[in-house]
Backbone as numpy.savetxt, mean C-alpha at the origin, in Angstrom:
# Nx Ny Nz CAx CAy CAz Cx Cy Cz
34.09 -5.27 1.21 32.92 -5.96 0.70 31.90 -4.93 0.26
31.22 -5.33 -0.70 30.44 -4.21 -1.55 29.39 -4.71 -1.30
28.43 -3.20 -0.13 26.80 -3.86 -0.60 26.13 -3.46 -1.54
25.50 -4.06 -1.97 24.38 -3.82 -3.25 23.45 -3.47 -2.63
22.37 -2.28 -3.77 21.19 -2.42 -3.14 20.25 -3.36 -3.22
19.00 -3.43 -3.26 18.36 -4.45 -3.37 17.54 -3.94 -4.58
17.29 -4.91 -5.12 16.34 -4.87 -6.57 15.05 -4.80 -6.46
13.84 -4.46 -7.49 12.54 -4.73 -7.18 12.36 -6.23 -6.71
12.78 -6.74 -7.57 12.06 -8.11 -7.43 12.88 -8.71 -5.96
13.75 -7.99 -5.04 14.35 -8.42 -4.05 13.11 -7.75 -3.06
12.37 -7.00 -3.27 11.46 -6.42 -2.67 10.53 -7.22 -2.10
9.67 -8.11 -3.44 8.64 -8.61 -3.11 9.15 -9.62 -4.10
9.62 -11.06 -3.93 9.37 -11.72 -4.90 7.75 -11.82 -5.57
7.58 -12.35 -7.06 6.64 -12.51 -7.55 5.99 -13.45 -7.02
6.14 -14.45 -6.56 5.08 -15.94 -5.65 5.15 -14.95 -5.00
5.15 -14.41 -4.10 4.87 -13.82 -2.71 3.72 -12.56 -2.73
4.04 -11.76 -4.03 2.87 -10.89 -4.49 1.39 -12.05 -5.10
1.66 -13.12 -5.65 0.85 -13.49 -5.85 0.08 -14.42 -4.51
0.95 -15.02 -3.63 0.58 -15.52 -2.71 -0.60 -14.54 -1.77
-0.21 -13.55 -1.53 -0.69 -12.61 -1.12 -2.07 -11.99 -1.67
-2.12 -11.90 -3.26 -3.00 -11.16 -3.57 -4.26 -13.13 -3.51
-3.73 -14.02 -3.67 -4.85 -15.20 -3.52 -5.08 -15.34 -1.93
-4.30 -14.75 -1.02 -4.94 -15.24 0.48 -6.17 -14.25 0.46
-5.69 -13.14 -0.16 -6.54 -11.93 0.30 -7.83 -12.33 -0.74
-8.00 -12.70 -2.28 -9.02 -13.10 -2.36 -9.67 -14.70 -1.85
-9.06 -15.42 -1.25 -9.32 -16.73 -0.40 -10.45 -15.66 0.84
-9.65 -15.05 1.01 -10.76 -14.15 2.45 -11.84 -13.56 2.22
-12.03 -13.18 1.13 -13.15 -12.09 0.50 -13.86 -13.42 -0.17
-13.63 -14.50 -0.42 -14.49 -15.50 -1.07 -14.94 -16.17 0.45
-14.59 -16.34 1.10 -14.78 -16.78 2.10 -15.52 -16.32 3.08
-15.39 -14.88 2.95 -16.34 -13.92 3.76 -17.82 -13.42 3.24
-17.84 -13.79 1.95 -19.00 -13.51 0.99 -19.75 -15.39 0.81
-19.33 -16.02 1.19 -19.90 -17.25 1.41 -20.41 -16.89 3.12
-20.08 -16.76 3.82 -20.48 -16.86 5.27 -21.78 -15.82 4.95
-21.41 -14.89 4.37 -22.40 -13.49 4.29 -24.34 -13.67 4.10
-23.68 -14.54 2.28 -24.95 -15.30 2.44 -25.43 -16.17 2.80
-24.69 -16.58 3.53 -25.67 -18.20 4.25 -25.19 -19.29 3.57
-24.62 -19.71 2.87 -24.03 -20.95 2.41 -23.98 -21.97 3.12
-23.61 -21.83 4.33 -22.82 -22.90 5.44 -24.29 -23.07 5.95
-25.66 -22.49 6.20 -26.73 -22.99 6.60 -27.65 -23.44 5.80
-28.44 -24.32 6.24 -29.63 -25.27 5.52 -30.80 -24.26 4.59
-30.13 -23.90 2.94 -31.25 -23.21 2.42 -31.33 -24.14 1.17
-32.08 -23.65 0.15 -32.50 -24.13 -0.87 -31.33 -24.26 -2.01
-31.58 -25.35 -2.86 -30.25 -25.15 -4.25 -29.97 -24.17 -4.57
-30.59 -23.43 -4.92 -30.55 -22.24 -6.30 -30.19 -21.02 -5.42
-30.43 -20.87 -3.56 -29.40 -19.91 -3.38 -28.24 -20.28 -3.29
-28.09 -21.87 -1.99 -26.43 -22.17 -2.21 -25.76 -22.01 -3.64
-26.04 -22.12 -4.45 -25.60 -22.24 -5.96 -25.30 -20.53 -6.29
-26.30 -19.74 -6.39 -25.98 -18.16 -6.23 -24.84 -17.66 -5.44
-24.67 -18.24 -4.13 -23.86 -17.88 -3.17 -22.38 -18.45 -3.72
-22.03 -19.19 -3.92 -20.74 -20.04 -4.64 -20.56 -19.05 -6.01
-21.45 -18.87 -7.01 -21.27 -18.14 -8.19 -20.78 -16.44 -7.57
-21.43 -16.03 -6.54 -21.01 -14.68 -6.12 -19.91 -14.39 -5.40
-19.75 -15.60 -4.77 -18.38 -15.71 -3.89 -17.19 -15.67 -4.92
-17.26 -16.67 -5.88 -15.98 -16.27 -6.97 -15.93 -15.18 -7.69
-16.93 -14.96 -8.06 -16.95 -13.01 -8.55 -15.99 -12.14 -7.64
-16.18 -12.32 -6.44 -15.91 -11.16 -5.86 -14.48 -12.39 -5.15
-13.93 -12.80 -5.01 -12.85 -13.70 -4.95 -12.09 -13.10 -6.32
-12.24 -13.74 -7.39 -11.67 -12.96 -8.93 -10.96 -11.41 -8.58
-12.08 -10.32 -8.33 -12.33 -9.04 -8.63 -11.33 -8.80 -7.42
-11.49 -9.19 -6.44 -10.50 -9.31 -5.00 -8.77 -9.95 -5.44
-8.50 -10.83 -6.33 -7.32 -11.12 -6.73 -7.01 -10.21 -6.86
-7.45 -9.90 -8.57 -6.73 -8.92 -9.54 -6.76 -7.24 -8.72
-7.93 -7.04 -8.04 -7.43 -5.77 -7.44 -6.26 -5.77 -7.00
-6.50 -6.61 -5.19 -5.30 -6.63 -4.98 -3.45 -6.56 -5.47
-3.72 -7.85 -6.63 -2.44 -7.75 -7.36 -2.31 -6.33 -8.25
-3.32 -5.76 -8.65 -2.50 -4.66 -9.13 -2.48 -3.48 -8.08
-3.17 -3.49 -7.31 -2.70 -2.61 -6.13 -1.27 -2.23 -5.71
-1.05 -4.11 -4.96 0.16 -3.85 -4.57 1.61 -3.80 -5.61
1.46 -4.39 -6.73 2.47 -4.19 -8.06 2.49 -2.79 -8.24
1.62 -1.93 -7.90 1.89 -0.49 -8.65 2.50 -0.02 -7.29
2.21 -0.31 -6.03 2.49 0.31 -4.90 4.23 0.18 -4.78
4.88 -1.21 -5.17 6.02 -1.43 -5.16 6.67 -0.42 -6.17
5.81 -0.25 -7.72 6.69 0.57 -8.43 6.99 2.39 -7.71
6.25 2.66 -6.85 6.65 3.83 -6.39 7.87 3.88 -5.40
8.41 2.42 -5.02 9.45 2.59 -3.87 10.97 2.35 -4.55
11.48 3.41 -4.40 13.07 3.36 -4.97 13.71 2.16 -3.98
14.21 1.14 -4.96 15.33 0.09 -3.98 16.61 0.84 -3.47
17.28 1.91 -4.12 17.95 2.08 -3.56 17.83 2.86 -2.02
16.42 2.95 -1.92 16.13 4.13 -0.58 16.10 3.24 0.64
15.67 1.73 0.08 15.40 0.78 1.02 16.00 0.72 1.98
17.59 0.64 1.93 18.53 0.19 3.01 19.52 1.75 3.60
19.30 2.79 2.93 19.44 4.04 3.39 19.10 4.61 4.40
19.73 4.95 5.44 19.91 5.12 6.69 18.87 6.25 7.13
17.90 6.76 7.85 17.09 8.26 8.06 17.13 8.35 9.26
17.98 9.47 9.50 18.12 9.78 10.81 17.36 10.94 11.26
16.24 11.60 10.58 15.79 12.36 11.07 14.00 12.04 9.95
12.89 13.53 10.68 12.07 12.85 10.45 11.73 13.37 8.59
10.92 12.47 7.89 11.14 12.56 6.38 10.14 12.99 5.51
8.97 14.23 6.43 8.01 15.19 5.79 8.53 16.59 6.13
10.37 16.59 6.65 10.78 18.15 7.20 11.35 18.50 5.99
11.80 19.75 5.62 12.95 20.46 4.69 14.08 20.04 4.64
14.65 19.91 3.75 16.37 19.50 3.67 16.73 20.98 4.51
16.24 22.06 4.51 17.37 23.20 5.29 16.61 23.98 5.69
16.00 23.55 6.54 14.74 24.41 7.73 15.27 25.80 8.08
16.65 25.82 8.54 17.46 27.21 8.85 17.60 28.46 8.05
17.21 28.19 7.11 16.83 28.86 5.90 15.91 29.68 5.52
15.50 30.83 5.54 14.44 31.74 5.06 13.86 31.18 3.85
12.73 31.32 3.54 12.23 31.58 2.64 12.29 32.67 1.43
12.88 33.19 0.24 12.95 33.60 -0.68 12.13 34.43 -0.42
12.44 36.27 -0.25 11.86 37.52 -0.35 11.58 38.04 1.22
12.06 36.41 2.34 11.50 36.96 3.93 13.19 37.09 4.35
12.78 38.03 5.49 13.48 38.96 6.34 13.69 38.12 7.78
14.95 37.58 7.95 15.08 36.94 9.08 14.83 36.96 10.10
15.33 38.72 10.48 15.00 39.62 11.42 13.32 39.75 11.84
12.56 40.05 10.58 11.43 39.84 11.31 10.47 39.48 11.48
10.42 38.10 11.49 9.63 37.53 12.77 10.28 37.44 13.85
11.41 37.64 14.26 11.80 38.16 15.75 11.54 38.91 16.17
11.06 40.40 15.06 11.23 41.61 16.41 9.46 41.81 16.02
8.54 41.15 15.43 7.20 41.63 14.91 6.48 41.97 14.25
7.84 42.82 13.59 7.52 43.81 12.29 7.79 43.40 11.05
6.51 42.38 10.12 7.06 42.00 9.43 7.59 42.53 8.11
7.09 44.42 8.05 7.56 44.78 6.85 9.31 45.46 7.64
9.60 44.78 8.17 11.29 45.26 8.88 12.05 45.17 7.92
């Protein structure tokens, strides 16, 4: 049986990026209504301000988000997804290895022009 890797769009379906980027501006509209006072007893013309500012920043909170996380997905190779890492993945492929022009010998014995 042959596994496949997984595709972008196996990544994140598209409803799900979008689901995501509307909860997250649902929260930021929601949190900018509480902010100014909406929910308490003030005058028209701020409740009315407060609703007009809340979708501003609801809007600006979508589309960030969605292009946030759309560009964030394009940096992840699918095929790396299901690829096994058995060790940790900011080390060298061949740590055992000198560096180009250094002397193995010395940093063992001190002397580093050895």
């Amino acid at each position: 049986m042959s596994h496949e890797s997984p595709t972008r769009r196996d990544l994140m379906k598209p409803l799900q990026l979008l689901g995501l980027a509307f909860a997250a501006a649902l929260f930021a509209g929601i949190v900018t209504l509480v902010s100014m006072g909406f929910f308490q007893q003030r005058a028209a013309g701020e409740a009315e301000r407060a609703v007009v500012t809340a979708l501003v920043i609801a809007g600006i909170s979508f589309i960030a988000v969605l292009l946030i996380v759309s560009l964030l997905l394009l940096a992840v190779d699918p095929a790396q997804v299901t690829k096994q890492i058995d060790k940790p993945v900011l080390f060298d492929e061949k740590p055992d290895e000198p560096e180009q022009g250094e002397n193995p010998d010395a940093a063992a014995s001190g002397n580093p022009k050895a």
